[in-house]
N, C-alpha and C positions, 0 to 999 in steps of 0.2 A: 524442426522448429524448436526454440528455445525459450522455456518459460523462465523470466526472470525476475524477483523481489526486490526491489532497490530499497531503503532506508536512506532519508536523506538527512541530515543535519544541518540545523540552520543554528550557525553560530550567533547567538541576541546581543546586538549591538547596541540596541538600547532598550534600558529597563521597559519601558512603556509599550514595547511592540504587542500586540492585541495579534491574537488568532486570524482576524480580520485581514486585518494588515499585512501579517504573514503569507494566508492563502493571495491575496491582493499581487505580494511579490513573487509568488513562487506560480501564479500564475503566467506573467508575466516572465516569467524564467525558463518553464517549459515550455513557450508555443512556439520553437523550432524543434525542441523535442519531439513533442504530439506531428508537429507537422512530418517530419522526417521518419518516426514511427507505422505513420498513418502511410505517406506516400510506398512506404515497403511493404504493406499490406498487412500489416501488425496491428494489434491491440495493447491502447496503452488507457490503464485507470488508475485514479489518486484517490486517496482518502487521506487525509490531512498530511501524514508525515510518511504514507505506505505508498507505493507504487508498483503496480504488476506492469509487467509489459510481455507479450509474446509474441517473437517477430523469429521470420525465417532467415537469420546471418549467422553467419560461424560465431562462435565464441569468443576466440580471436578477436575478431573486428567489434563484434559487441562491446570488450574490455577496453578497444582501443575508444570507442565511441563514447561510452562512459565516462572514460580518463579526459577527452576534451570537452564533454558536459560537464565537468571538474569544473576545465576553466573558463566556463562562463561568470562563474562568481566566484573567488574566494570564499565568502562564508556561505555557503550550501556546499555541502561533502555528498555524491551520491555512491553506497557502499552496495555491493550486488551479489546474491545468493542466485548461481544458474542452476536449475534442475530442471526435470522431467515434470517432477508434481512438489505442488506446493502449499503452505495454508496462507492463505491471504484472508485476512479481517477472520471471519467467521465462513470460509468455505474453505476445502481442500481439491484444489484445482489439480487434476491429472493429464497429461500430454501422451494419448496413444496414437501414434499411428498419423502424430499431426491434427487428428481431433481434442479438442478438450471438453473431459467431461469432471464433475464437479458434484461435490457431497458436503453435506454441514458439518461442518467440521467443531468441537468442543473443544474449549480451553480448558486443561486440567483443573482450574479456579472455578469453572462452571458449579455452580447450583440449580435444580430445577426446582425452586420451591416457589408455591405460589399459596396462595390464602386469600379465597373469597374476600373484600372488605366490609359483607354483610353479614358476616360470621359473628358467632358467638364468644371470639377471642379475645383476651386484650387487647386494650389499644398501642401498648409494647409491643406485643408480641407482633403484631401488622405492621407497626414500622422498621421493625429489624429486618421482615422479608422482603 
């Protein structure tokens, strides 16, 4: 089984395109994707510009799969990271044995700071955290 990260890029054809609109297209971009994902018994999730998929095909055909997911649009690029384990959004997704199991994963950038907002603090100092 192959766990695999896509990053897609959506080339903005026009200034005005709203996140809305975007998700609107790109849904409408994948549902032979999800479908063909799903029919192979695979796991496919989006989060706005992220996508995991984990599906049982060679590598191989996976790249070849991709490359014609290309050409469904010109401006969506989909670029693919295959591993075993991986971090998606805020989890670190690992592939044993064709199970997946999964851990919170931290962004180097993370902060854990938090401050009561009935505290004795400035009102700076609560809006910086």
């Amino acid at each position: 089984m192959v766990n695999i990260i896509i990053k897609y890029v959506v080339v903005l054809w026009a200034p005005l395109l709203t996140l809305t609109i975007a998700n609107c297209y790109i849904f409408f971009f994948e549902r032979d994707i999800v479908k063909q994902i799903n029919n192979s018994g695979g796991l496919y999730v989006r989060y706005i510009d992220d996508i995991f998929i984990t599906i049982n095909w060679p590598t191989q055909h996976l790249f070849k799969q991709i490359d014609r997911w290309n050409k469904f649009d010109l401006n969506i690029k989909l670029k693919a990271e295959v591993s075993h384990s991986k971090n998606f959004l805020d989890l670190y997704i690992e592939n044993i044995n064709g199970e997946l199991f999964t851990k919170v994963h931290h962004k180097l950038s993370y902060e854990p700071y938090y401050l009561p907002f009935n505290s004795v603090h400035p009102m700076h100092m609560k809006k910086n955290i």
